[in-house]
C-alpha positions as CSV (number, residue, x, y, z in Angstrom):
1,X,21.8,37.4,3.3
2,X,21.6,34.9,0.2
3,X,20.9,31.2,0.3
4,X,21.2,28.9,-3.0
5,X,20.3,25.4,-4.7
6,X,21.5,24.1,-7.8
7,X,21.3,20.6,-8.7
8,X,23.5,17.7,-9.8
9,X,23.9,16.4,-13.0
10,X,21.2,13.3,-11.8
11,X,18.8,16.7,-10.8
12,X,19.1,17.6,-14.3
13,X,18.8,14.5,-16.0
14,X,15.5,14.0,-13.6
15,X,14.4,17.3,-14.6
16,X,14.6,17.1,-18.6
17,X,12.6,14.0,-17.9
18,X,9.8,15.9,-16.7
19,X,9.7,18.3,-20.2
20,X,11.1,15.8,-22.2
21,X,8.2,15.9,-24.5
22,X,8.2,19.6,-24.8
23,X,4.8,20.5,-23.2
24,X,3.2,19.0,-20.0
25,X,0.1,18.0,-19.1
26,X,-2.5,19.7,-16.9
27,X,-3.2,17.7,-13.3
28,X,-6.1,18.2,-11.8
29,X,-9.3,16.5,-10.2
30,X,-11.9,18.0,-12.7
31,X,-11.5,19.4,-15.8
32,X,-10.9,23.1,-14.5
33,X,-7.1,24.1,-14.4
34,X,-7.0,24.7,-10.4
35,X,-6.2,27.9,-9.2
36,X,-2.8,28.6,-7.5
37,X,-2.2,30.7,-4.9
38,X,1.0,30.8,-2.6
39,X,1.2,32.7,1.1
40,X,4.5,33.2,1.6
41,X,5.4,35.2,5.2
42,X,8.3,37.3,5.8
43,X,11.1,36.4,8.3
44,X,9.1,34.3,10.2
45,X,10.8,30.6,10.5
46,X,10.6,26.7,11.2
47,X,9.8,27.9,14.9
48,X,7.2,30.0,14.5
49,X,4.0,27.8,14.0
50,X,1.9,25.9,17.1
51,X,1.6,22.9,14.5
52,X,5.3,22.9,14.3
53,X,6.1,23.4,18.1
54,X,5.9,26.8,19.1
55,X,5.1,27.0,23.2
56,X,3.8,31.0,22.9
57,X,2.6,31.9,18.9
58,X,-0.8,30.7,18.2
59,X,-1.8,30.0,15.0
60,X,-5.0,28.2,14.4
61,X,-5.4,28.6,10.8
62,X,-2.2,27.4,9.9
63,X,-2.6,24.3,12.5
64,X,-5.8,23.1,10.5
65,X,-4.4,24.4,7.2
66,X,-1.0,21.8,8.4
67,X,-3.6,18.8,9.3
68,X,-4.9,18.7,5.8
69,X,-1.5,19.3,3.8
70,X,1.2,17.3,2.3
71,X,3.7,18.8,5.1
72,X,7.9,18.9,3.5
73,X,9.9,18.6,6.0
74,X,13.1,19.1,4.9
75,X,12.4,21.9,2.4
76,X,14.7,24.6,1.9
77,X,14.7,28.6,1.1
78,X,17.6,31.3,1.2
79,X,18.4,33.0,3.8
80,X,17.1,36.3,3.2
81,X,14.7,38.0,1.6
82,X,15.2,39.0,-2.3
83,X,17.2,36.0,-3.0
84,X,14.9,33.2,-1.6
85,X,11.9,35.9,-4.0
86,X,14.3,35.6,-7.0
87,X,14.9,31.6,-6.7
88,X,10.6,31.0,-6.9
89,X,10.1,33.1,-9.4
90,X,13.0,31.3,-11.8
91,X,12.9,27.8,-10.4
92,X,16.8,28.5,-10.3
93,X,19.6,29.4,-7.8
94,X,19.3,33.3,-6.7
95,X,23.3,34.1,-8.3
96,X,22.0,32.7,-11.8
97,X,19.8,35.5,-11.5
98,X,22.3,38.5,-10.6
99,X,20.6,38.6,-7.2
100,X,23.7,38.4,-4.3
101,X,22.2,40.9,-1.7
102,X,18.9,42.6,-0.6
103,X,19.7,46.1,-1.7
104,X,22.4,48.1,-3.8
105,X,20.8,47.3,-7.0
106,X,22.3,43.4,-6.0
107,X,18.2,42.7,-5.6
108,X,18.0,43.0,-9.4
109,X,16.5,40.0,-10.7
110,X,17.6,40.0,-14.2
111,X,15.7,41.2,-16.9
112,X,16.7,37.8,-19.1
113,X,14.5,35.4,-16.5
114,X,11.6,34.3,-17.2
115,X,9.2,34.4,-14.1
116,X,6.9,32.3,-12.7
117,X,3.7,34.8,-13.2
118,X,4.8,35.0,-17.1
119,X,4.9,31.1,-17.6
120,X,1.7,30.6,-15.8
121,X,0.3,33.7,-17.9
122,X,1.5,31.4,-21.1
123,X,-1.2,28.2,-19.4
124,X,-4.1,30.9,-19.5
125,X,-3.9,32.1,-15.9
126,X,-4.9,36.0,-14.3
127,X,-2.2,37.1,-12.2
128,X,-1.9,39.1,-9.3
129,X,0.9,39.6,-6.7
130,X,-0.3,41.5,-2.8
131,X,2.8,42.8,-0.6
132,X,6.5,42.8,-1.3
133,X,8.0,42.1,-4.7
134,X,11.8,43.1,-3.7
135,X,13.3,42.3,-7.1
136,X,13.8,45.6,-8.2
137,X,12.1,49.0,-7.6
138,X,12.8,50.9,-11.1
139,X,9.7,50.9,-14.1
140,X,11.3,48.0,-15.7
141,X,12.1,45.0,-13.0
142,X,8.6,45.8,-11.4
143,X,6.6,43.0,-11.4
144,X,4.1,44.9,-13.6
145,X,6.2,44.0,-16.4
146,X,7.4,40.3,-15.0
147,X,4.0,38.7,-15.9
148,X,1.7,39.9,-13.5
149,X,-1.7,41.2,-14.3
150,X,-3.2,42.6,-10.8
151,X,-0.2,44.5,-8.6
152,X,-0.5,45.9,-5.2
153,X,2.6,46.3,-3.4
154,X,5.2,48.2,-1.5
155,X,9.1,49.2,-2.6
156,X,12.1,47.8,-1.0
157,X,12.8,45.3,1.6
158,X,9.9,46.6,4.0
159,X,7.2,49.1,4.4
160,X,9.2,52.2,5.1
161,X,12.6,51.0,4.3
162,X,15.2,52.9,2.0
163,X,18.7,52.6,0.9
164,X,20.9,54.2,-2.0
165,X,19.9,53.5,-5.5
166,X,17.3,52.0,-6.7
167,X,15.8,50.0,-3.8
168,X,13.0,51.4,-1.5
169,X,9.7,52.7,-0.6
170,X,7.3,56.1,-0.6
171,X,8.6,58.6,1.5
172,X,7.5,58.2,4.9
173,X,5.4,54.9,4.9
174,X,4.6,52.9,7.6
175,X,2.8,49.5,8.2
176,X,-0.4,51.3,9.6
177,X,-2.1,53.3,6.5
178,X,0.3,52.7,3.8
179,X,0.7,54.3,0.5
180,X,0.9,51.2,-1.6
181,X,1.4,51.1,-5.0
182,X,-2.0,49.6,-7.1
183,X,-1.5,49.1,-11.1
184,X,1.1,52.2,-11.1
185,X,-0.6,54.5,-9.1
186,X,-0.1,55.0,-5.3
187,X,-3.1,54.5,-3.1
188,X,-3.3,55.7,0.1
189,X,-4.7,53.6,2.2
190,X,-6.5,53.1,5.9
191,X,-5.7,50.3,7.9
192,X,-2.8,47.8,8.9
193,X,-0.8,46.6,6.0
194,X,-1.6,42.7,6.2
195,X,-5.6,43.6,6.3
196,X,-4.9,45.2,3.4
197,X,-2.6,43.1,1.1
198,X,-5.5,40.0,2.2
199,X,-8.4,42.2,1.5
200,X,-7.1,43.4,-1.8
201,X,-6.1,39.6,-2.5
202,X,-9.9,38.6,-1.9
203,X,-11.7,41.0,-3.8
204,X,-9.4,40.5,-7.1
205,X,-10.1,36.6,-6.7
206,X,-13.4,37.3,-6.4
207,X,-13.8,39.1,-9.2
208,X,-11.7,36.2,-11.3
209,X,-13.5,33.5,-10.0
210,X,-17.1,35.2,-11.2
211,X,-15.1,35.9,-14.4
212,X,-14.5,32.0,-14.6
213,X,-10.9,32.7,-14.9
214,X,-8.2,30.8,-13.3
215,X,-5.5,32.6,-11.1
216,X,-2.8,32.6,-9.8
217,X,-2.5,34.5,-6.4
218,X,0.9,35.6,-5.3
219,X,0.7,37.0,-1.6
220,X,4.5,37.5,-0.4
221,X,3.7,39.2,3.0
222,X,5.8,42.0,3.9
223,X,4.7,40.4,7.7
224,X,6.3,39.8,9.9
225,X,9.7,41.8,8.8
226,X,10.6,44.9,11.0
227,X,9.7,47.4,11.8
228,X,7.5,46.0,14.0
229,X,4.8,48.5,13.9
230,X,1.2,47.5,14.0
231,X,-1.9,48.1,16.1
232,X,-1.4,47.2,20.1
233,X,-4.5,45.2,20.5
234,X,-2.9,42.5,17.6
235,X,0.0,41.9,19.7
236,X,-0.7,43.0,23.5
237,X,-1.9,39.9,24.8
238,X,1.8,38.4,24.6
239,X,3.6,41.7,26.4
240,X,5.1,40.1,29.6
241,X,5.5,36.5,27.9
242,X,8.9,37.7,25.8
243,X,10.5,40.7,25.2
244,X,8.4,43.8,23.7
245,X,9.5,43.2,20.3
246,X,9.1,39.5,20.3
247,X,5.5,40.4,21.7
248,X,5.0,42.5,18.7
249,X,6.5,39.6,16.0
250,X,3.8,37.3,17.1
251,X,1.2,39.7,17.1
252,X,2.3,40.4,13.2
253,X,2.1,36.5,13.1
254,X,-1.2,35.7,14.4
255,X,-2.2,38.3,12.2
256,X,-1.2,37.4,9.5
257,X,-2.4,33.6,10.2
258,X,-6.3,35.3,11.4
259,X,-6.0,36.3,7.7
260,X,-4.9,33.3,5.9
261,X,-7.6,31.9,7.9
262,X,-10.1,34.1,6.6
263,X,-8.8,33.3,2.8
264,X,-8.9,29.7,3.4
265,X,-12.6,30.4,4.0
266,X,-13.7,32.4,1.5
267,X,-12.1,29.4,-1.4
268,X,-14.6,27.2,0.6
269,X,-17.7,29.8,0.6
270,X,-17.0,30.4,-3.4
271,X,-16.7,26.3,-3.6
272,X,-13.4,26.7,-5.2
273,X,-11.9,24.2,-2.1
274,X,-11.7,21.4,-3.8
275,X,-9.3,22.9,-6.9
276,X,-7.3,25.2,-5.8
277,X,-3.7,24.4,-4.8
278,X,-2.7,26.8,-1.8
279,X,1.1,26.5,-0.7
280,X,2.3,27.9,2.3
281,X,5.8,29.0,3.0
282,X,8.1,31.3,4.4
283,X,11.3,33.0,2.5
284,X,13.5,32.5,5.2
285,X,14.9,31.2,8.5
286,X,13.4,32.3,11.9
287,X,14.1,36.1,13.3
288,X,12.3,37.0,16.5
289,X,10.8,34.0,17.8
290,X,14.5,32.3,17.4
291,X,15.2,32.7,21.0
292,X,12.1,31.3,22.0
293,X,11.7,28.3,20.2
294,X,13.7,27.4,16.8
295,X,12.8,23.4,16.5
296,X,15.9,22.3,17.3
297,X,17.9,24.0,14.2
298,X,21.3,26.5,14.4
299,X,21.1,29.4,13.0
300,X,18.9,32.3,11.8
301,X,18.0,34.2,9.1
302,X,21.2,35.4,7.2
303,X,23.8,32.1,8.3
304,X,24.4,29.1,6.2
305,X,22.7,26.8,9.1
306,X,19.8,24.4,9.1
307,X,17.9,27.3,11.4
308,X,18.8,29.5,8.0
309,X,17.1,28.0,5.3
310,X,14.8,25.2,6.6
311,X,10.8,26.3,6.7
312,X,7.5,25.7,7.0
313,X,6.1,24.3,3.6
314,X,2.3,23.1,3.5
315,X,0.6,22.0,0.4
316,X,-3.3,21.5,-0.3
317,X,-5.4,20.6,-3.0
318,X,-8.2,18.2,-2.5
319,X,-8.8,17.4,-5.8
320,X,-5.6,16.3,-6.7
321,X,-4.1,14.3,-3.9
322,X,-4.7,13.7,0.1
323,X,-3.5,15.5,3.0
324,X,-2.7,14.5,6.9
325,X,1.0,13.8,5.3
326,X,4.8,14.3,6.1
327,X,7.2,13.9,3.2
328,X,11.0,14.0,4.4
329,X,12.2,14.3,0.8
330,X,14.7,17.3,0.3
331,X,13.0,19.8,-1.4
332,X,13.6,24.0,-2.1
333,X,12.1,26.7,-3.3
334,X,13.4,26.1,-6.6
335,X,10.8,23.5,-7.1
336,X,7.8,25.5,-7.1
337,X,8.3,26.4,-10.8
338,X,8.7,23.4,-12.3
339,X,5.9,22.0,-10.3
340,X,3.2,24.6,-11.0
341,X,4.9,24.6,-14.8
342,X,3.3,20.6,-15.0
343,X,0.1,21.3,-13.0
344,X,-0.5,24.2,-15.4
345,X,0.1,22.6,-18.3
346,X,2.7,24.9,-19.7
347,X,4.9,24.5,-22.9
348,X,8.1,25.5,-22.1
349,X,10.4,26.9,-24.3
350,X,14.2,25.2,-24.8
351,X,15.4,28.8,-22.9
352,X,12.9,28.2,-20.1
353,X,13.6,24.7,-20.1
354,X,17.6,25.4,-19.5
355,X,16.5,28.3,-17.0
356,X,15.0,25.7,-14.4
357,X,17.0,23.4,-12.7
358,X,14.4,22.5,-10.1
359,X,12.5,19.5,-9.8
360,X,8.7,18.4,-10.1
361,X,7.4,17.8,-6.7
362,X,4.1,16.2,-8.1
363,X,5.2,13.0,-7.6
364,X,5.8,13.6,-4.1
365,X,2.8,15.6,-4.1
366,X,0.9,11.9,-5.0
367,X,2.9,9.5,-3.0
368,X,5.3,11.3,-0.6
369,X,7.3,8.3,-0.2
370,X,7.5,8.1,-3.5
371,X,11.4,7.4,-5.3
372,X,13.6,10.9,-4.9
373,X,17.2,10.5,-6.2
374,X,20.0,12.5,-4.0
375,X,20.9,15.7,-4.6
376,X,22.9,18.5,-3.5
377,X,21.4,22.0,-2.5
378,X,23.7,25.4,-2.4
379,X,23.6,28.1,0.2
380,X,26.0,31.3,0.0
381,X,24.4,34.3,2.1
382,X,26.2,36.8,-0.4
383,X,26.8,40.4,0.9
384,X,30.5,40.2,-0.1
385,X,31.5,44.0,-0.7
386,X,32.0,45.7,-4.3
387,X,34.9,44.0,-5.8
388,X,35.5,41.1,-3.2
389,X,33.8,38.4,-4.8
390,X,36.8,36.0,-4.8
391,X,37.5,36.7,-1.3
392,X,34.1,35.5,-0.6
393,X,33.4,31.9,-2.1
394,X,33.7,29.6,1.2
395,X,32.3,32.8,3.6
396,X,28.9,31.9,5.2
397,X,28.3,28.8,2.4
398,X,27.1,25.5,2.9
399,X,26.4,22.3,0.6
400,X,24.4,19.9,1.7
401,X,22.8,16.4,0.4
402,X,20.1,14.2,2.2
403,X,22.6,13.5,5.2
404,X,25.5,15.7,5.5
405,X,25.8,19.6,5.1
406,X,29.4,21.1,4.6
407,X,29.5,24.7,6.1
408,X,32.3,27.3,4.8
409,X,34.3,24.7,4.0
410,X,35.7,23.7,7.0
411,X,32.1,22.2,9.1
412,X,31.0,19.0,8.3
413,X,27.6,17.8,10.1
414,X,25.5,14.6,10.0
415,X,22.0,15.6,9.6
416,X,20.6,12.5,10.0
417,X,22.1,11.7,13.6
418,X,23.0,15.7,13.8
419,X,19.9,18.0,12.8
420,X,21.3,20.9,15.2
421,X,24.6,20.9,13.2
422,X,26.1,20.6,17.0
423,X,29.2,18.1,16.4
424,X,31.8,19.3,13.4
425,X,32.7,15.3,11.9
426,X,35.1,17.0,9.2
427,X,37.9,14.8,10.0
428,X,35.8,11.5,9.7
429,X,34.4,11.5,6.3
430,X,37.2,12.2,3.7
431,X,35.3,10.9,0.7
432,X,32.2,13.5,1.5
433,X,34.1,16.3,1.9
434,X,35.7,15.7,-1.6
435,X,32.7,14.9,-3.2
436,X,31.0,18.0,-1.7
437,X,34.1,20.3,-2.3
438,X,33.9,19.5,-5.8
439,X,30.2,19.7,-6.1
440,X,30.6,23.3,-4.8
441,X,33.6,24.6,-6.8
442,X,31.6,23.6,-9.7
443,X,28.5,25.2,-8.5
444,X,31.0,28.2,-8.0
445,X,32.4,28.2,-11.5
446,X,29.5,28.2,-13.7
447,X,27.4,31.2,-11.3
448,X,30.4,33.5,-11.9
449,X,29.9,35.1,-15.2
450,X,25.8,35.4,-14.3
451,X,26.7,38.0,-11.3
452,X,25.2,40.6,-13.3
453,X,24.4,43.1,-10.6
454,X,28.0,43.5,-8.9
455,X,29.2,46.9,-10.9
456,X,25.5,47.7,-11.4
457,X,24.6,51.9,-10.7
458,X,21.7,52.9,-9.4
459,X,19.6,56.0,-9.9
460,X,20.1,58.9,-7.7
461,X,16.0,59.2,-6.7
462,X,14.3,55.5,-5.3
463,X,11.9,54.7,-8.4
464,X,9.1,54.9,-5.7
465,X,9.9,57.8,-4.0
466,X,10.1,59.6,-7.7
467,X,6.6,58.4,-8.6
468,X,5.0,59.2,-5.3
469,X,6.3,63.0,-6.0
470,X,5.0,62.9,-9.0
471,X,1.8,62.2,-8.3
472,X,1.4,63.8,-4.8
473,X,4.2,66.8,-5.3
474,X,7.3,67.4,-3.2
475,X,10.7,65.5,-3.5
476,X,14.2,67.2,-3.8
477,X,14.8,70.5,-5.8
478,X,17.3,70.7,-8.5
479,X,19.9,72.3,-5.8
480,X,19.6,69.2,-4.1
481,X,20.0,66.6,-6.5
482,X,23.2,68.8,-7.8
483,X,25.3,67.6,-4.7
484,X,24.1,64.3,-5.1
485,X,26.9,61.6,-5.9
486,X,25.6,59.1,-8.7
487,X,24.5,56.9,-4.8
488,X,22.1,59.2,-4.1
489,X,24.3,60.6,-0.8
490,X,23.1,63.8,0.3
491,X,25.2,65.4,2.9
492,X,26.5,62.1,3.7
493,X,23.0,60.7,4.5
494,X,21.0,58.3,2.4
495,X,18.3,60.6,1.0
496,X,14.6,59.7,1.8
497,X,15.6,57.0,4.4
498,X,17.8,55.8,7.0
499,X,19.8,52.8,6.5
């Protein structure tokens, strides 16, 4: 479930352009740094938004929100969950970071990075992060101790969730009344777990902005990942439309957009509109809705496809530049740090400055048309098993420039003419593949010795699960954890969760 994107060596040279001088400079419309705060959804997809052509979901708040934004069309994530969260925070390709799964200590992101919370930290920013982190559950990968000031989150991939080793959540959690964890300590709280992460997210800005702080705001939604358990009345109203589950997606989405609504209108009530960036994303390709309506793509969350990576990504910020826009430019996730790194007003160290290999998107930001030089994005959904790494550098991959994407090796599609990857034109285009192929065994070369997490060992208690016994009692007695393997197996079950 892993997507990727390095750059060329013209993405690189563009790049030490933009910190050639060693520090950048602050953009904003006044003299305030803006505040920055990014909404980032969980498997919901390109499909999944009115704006973007959904016949069944509705989502107001995002529709106005897409009206005023510069609107990237052709932006690109990974294709599942930790990777596409290890690749923002870094500005770098998910493998550079050890991170080639979702769990089995693979969702590690290494402790060398430095994150986007800590280099924002650096400009003078408060940081907080609401929802899923999913970069690693033990003391020190949490995020905590990755630069952020304000935490409020769940373990593992989803409320719930549990697997062997070191990724997963308290015992027995569930989307309605969660036991989330708040600055170390587990709360447990009333109510549905999006109400929560939003209302949490609101009063901590609120608090910063009467502090006359700037923030940073990191709300990476556990929403609308399975399971799909929420209130009835939020999702009802689409029963007998699409299938019950479906029904139950969208009601998680217009949720989640009823409260990024409700955001959106408190920055306008505090008068903090005008300078505050907000960008809007989600960290991978569609899931549920897929069936219903996907825009046209292949693929879901998971494949190397358009319908994998592609996804909504909205940006606003009055003061700085105008909305109403589309800009077709190819653009990932790995672009976000460098971007906010120039807004900020960061000095980057040489180490951070080798670290990123995303671009600036402030340019674009500016003048969407404005001049992008080619480049070449990486997707490899990972998941290979222990010890068949080899075995698994053309399985579910793709490369892809402005026109053409190469999939596993042997798929060859023009986007331009081809979005839905529907006609395979290997056999025409000679000179691509070659220049792809070698792009990608490059690519393939230099992530190899930074695979940190493939002999990795996990603990035999989830971190979370450990420090909600602590603090609540219960949890295994020392009979139990005897006939523990060094997994965590217990009787040939995954102890404290299903898989």
């Amino acid at each position: 479930m892993k997507a990727c994107f390095p750059c060329s060596q013209v993405f690189l040279a563009a790049l030490a352009l933009v910190f050639a001088t060693g520090a950048t400079h602050a953009v904003a419309g006044s003299d305030a740094k803006p505040n920055i705060i990014i909404v980032m959804p969980d498997d919901v997809g390109y499909g999944d938004y009115a704006c973007l052509g959904s016949p069944i979901v509705k989502t107001p708040a995002a529709d106005a929100f897409w009206r005023e934004s510069v609107r990237f069309t052709h932006f690109h994530v990974s294709p599942t969950c930790a990777p596409t969260r290890s690749a923002l925070m870094t500005g770098r390709h998910e493998f550079e970071n050890g991170v080639t799964h979702t769990i089995l200590e693979r969702e590690r992101l290494t402790l060398e990075a430095t994150t986007l919370a800590q280099m924002l930290k650096s400009a003078g920013y408060v940081t907080g992060i609401f929802g899923k982190w999913h970069l690693g559950d033990e003391a020190e990968y949490q995020p905590g101790r990755r630069g952020f000031d304000e935490v409020y989150i769940h373990g593992g991939g989803g409320i719930g969730q549990t697997y062997s080793g070191s990724c997963g959540d308290a015992p027995g959690n569930t989307n309605i009344n969660p036991a989330l964890l708040h600055n170390g300590k587990f709360e447990k709280t009333e109510g549905y777990c999006t109400d929560l992460f939003f209302a949490q997210a609101i009063k901590w800005m609120d608090a910063q902005r009467a502090a006359g702080r700037p923030f940073f705001t990191y709300l990476p939604l556990n929403a609308a990942h399975g399971p799909h358990v929420l209130p009835k009345p939020y999702y009802e109203h689409y029963l007998g439309q699409v299938p019950d589950e479906t029904a139950k997606f969208y009601g998680m989405v217009e949720n989640l957009d009823a409260n990024f609504g409700a955001l959106l209108k408190k920055l306008k009530e505090w008068g903090l509109e005008e300078n505050t960036l907000v960008i809007f994303l989600t960290d991978n390709g569609g899931t549920s809705g897929v069936k219903t309506f996907n825009a046209g793509m292949r693929g879901a969350k998971g494949t190397p496809y358009q319908g994998g990576t592609r996804v909504p990504s909205f940006w606003r910020w009055p003061a700085a530049f105008s909305g109403g826009v589309d800009c077709n430019a190819l653009c990932a996730h790995i672009d976000i740090f460098p971007t906010l790194a120039e807004i900020a007003g960061a000095r980057l160290n040489d180490d951070v400055k080798r670290q990123v290999e995303g671009r600036s998107l402030l340019p674009l930001l500016k003048n969407p048309q404005a001049d992008w030089p080619d480049r070449t994005l990486v997707t490899h959904v990972g998941r290979w098993a222990p010890g068949k790494t080899a075995e698994a550098k053309y399985a579910n991959c793709s490369i892809q420039n402005s026109r053409y994407t190469l999939v596993d090796n042997r798929e060859l599609y023009e986007l331009e003419v081809d979005p839905g990857e529907t006609k395979n034109v290997i056999d025409q285009h000679p000179e691509v593949i070659a220049e792809l192929r070698a792009a990608y065994d490059r690519w393939w070369d230099e992530v190899q010795p930074l695979l940190v997490n493939e002999d990795a060992r996990g603990p035999r208690i989830n971190p979370f699960k450990e420090l909600y016994w602590k603090q609540f009692g219960g949890g295994p007695d020392e009979a139990m954890l005897e006939q523990m393997d060094p997994k965590g197996k217990f009787d040939g079950r995954y102890f404290g969760g299903a898989r």
